[in-house]
N, C-alpha and C positions, 0 to 999 in steps of 0.2 A: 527351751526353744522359743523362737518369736512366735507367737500366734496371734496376733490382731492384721488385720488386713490390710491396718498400714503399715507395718513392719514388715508383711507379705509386698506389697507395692514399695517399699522401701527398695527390698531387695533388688529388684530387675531395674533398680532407674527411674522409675516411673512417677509420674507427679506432675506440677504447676497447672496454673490454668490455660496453659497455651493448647495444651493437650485433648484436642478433639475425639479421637481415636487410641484405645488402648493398640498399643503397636508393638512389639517386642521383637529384639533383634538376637542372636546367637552372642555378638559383641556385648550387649547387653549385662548376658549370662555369663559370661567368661568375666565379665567386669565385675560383678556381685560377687559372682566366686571365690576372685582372689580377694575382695576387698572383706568377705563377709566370714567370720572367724569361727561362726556357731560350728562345730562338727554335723549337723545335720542339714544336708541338702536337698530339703522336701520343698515340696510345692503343694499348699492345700491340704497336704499332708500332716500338717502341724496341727489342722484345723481337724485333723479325726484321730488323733493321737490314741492309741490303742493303752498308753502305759502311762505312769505321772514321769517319768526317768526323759521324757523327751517334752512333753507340755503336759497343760493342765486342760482336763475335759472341757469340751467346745461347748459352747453355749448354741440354741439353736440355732442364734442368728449367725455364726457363726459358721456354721454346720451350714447354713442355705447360705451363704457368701461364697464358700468354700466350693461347694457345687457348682453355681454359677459360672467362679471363677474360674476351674478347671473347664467348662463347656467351652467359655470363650477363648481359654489355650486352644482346646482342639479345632475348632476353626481355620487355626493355624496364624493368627496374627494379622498376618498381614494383609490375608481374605479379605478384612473386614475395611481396611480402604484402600488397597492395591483397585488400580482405575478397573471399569470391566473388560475392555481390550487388552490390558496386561494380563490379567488372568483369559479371557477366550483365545491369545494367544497362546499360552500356555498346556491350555487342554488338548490330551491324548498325545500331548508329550511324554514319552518314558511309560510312566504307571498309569495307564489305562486315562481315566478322567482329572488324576490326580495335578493339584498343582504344588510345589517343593520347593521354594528356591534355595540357595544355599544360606541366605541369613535368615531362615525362617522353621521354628524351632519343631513346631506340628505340621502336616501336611493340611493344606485345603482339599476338599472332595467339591465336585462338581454341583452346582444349587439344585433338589431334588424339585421336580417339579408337578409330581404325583406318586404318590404309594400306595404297594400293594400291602396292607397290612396283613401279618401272619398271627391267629391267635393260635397261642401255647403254653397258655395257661396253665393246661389240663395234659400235658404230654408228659412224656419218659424225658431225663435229663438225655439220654441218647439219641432222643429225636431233635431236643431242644441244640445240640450241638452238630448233627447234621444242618440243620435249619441256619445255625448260625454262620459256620463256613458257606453255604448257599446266598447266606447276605454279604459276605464277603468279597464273593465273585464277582456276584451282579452289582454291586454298590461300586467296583471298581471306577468303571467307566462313567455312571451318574447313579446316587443312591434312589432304586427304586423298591428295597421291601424296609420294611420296617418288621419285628419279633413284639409282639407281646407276650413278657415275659414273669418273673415275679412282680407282683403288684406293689408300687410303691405307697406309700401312707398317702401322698395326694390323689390318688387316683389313675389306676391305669392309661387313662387317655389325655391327661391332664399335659406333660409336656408336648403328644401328638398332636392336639388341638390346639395349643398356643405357639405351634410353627406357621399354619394357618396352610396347610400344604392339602390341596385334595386328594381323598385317600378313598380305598374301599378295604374294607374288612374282609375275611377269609377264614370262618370258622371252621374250613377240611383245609389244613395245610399242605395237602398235597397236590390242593389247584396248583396252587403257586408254584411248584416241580414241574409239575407239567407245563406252566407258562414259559419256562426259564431254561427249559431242560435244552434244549440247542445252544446255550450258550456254559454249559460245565461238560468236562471231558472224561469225566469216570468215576471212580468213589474209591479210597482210600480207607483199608480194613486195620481198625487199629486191635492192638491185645486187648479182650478183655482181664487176664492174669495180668495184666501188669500195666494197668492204666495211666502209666506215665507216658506210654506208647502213644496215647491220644495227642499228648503234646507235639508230641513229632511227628503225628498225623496230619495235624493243624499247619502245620510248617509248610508240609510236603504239598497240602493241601493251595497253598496262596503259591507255590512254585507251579502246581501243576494243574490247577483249577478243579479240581478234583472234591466231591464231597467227604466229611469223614465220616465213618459207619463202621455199626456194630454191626457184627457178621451177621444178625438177623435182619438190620435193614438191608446191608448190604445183598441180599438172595433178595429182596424185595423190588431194589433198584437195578439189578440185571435181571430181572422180568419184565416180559411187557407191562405196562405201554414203554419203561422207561429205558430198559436196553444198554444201562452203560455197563461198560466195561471195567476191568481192574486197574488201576493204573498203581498199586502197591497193597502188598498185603504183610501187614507187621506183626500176625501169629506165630509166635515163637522166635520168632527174631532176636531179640534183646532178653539177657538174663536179670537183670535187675535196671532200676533205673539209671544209675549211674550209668549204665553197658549205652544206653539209648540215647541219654545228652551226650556221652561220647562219640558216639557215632554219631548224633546230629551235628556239633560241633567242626567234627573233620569231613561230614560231606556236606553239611547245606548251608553251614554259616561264610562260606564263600559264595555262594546263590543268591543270600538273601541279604535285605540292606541292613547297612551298617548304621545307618542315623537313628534306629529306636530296637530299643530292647523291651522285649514283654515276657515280665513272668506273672505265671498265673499257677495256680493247682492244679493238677489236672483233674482231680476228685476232691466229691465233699462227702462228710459224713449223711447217713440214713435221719430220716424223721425218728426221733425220738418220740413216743406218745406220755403224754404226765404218768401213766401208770405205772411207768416203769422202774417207778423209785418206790410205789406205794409197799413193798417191806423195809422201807428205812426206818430209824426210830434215831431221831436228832440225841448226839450224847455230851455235844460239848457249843457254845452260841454266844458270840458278843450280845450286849444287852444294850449299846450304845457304839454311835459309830466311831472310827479307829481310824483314823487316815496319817498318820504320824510314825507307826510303828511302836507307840511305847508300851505296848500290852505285848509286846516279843519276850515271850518265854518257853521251855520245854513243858507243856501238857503232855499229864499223862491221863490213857484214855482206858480204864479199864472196860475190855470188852468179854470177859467172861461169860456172861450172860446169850453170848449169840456163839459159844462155842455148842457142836452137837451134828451141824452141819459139815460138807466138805472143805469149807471156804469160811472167811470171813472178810466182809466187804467195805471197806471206809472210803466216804466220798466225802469231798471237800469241795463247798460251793461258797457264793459271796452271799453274805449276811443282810447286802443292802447294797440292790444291783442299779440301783443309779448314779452313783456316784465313783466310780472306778477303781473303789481301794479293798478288792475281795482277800485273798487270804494267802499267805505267803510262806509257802512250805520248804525250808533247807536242810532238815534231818528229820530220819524217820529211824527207831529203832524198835524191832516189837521181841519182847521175851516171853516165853511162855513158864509156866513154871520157875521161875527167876534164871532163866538158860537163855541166852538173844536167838532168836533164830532167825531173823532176818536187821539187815542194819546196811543203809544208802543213802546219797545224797541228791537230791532228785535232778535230774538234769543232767544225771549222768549214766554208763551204763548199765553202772551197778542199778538204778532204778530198773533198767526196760522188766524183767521178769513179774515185777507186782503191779505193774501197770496194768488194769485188766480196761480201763475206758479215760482217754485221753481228753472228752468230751471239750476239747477247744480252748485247753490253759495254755499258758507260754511258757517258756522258760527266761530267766535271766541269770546271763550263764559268769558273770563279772565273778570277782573275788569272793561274794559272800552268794553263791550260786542256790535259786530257789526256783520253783514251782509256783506259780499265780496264777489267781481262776478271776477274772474280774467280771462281771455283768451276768449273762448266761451261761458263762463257761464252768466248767467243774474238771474234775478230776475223780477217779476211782481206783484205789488200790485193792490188791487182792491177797491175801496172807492162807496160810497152808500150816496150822498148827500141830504139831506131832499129836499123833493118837494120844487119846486118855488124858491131855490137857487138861490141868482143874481152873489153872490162873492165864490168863492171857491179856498182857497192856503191850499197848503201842504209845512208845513216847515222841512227841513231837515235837520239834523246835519250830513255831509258828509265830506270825502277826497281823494285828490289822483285822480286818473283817470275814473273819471266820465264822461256819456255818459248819460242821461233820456229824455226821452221821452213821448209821453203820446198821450191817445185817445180816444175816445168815443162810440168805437166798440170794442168789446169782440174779445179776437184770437180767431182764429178757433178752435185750439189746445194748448192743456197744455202740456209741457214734465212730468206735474206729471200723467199723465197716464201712465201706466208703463204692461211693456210686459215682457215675461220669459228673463232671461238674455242669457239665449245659453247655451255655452257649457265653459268660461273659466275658465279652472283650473280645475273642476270636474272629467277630466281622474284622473288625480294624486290625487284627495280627493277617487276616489271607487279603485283605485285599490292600496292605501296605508289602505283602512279603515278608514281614519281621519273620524273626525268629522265636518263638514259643516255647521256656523251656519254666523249670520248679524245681530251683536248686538250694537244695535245703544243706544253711549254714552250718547244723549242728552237724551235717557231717563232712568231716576233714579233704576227704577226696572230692566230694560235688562242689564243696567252698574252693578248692583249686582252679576248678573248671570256672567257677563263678566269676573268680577273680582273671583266669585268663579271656575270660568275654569282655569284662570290663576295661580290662588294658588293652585291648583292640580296637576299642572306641574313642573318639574325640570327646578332649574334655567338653561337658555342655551337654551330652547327648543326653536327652531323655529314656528314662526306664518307668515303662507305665506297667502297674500292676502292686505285688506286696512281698513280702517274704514270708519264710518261716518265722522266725526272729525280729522282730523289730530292731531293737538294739545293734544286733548284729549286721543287720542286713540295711541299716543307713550308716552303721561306720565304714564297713564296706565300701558300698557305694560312695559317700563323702570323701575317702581317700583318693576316688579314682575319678573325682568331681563330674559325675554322673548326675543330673537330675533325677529326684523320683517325685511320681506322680502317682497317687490312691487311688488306682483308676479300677478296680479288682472288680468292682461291681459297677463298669459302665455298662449300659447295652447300648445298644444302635450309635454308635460314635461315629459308625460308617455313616449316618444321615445328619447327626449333629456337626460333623466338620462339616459338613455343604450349606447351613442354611447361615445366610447372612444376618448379622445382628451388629449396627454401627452404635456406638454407645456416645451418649449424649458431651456436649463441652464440658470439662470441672470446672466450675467456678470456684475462685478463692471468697473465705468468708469475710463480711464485712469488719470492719476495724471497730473494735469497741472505744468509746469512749466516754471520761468522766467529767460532766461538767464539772466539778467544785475540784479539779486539780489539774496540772499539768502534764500529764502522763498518758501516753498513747496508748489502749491497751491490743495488742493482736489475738 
């Protein structure tokens, strides 16, 4: 994939020194598209590549280019020198404060001209996502809360204070409810059993101005002082996910706009604490790093030693989590007594049963189909050895920067237990109206669904958010010339499309030249 930011500015057109104003039209997009052959239609995306199969790991500066440059997409483009009369015309046209024209590829939000900041640092990811649908509402018309949320490495206040926007602070977030609360019409009860439901809450939510709540806020919020009402309640409603993007699909994706698609998760896994591996005891360990594949071999792992117990527990982590090349599992066979008793290939069904902690690996599901844990991510598998067991190896066909481990006590904790995801990105899914759904490619029926969203949309349209899949889930999209945009961990986008930021003239560089020859250099 291209990942240098002129290859990124390649794509859209963009360049000369005429160019005062980064500007981008939809024509633009459609033009790059056809002319631009890579199968991968990211935006920025390039630049936080999760895999090496799509680019090579971003460099920081890269990494802060990357951010920037997505900021000033959302602004919406043309914000940035669309006269101010073309834009105050504009406003409270259609979607509340928003400005949209049709060649413009993100919306403008209205210029925020004070905030009430919400700190939620310290809350439930369920309050964190009430809170956020609430910025969603109110931000419609002109962005006035802003969420402090997870802390960024620069510093929590660090892009607040460099908008330069007057704000006050709110360490009891439910002033702010109370400040606001005349302008939301009820609260929206999603499942806890099946928190994909949130997603459709979120939806319902930017349709019906409504907050969404867990049934405990929600008994909070139809109390005084706050008094709202139901306006839906999604308990027991939908059987599985899939039951829920279907039905969201056939009732609200004719509701909501068609110009942006967002998927998100609607869950992330629990805080893991370090001690939860301290029964590991490391059995197998690159000694040097691996990023090539040539140490692809079947190890075998005799883990005898930790038979006695109910279980036996083998985790696979990266060896060397800075560099993005952890460890790459495609066969797993474990025999006990020279009998196999279990034998899969991971990424497939036959894996789910010894899967006991999915702790954040991918899969890569192509021809030579494997299991990879790159940076913090791991895996954990679980084996069930017949009684009286004297011998037990697990053999593996692995590569690359391998770290496993293995033990005969259960973690404490799985990261597949899974808690609401918060709040990110959902301002900017209710108060555009998108639609919010997390349709995961690995499986056949939701990939259906997927792809009929996708073919319902104009080439060009943006998809902000991520997949399950990398791989999968940008060929996808590239076949339906969808932009995607890594937007999974934006927050307040509802306040970053509103603030103006005009970017200086490019000047071209001066011309080199050699005195002692004839030769002009550029």
């Amino acid at each position: 994939m291209h990942n240098t930011g002129k290859e990124s500015v390649q794509v859209f057109g963009l360049g000369g020194p005429e160019c005062e104003y980064l500007h981008i039209t939809t024509s633009d997009i459609h033009h790059a598209l056809e002319s631009w052959k890579h199968p991968c239609t990211i935006v920025c995306a390039a630049l936080f590549s999760r895999r090496e199969q799509c680019c090579a790991p971003p460099s920081p500066d890269k990494a802060s280019f990357c951010f920037l440059f997505l900021f000033i997409l959302s602004l919406g483009f043309a914000g940035l020198s669309s006269t101010p009369s073309a834009y105050a015309a504009s406003r409270g046209v259609g979607n509340g404060g928003i400005y949209w024209p049709q060649n413009q590829v993100l919306p403008t939000f209205a210029q925020p001209h004070s905030l009430d900041v919400v700190d939620l640092r310290q809350v439930s990811n369920d309050e964190a996502l009430t809170f956020s649908t609430l910025e969603g509402i109110i931000n419609r018309q002109e962005p006035r809360i802003y969420l402090l949320q997870t802390g960024p490495d620069e510093g929590s206040f660090t892009w607040l204070n460099d908008m330069k926007i007057p704000y006050v602070v709110h360490t009891d977030p439910w002033e702010v409810v109370t400040k606001y609360i005349h302008e939301v019409k009820g609260v929206i009860i999603y499942d806890p059993n099946l928190l994909d439901s949130s997603n459709v809450a979120v939806t319902l939510a930017g349709l019906k101005d409504g907050l969404v709540v867990s049934p405990d806020l929600a008994t909070k919020l139809e109390a005084a002082p706050y008094n709202l009402r139901v306006l839906d309640d999604l308990r027991g409603k939908f059987s599985s996910a899939l039951a829920a993007y279907t039905w969201e699909v056939q009732n609200l994706w004719p509701q909501t706009t068609h110009r942006m698609l967002i998927g998100i998760p609607s869950s992330t896994s629990i805080t893991i604490p370090p001690d939860n591996w301290k029964n590991f005891q490391t059995v197998k360990q690159v000694t040097q790093p691996v990023t090539d594949n040539s140490n692809r071999a079947v190890y075998n792992l005799d883990l005898s030693s930790y038979l006695g117990g109910s279980a036996v527990y083998l985790r696979f982590q990266d060896a060397y989590t800075n560099d993005g090349w952890g460890p790459s599992v495609h066969q797993v066979t474990a025999t006990a007594d020279g009998q196999v008793v279990a034998q899969f290939t991971p990424c497939t069904s036959g894996e789910d049963q010894y899967v006991f902690d999915h702790g954040g690996s991918s899969c890569d599901t192509s021809s030579d189909a494997h299991r990879f844990a790159d940076g913090g991510s791991y895996f954990v598998y679980r084996f069930v050895p017949p009684t009286g067991t004297k011998q037990f190896i697990v053999s593996v066909d692995m590569w690359n920067e391998f770290l496993v481990s293995a033990s005969s006590v259960a973690p404490a904790l799985s990261s597949d237990q899974q808690v609401p995801a918060g709040g990110l990105l959902r301002d900017y899914a209710v108060a555009n109206r998108a639609m919010v759904f997390w349709l995961r490619t690995a499986n056949t029926q939701e990939t259906t669904l997927f792809t009929q969203l996708l073919s319902s949309v104009q080439p060009g349209t943006p998809y902000l958010g991520w997949f399950d899949n990398e791989n999968t889930g940008v060929t996808l999209t590239s076949q339906h010339a969808v932009q995607v945009y890594a937007a999974d961990y934006f927050h307040n986008l509802t306040v970053f499309s509103g603030v103006r930021a005009p970017i200086g003239r490019l000047r071209s560089a001066p011309a080199l030249r050699c005195s002692h020859c004839k030769t002009k250099f550029m």
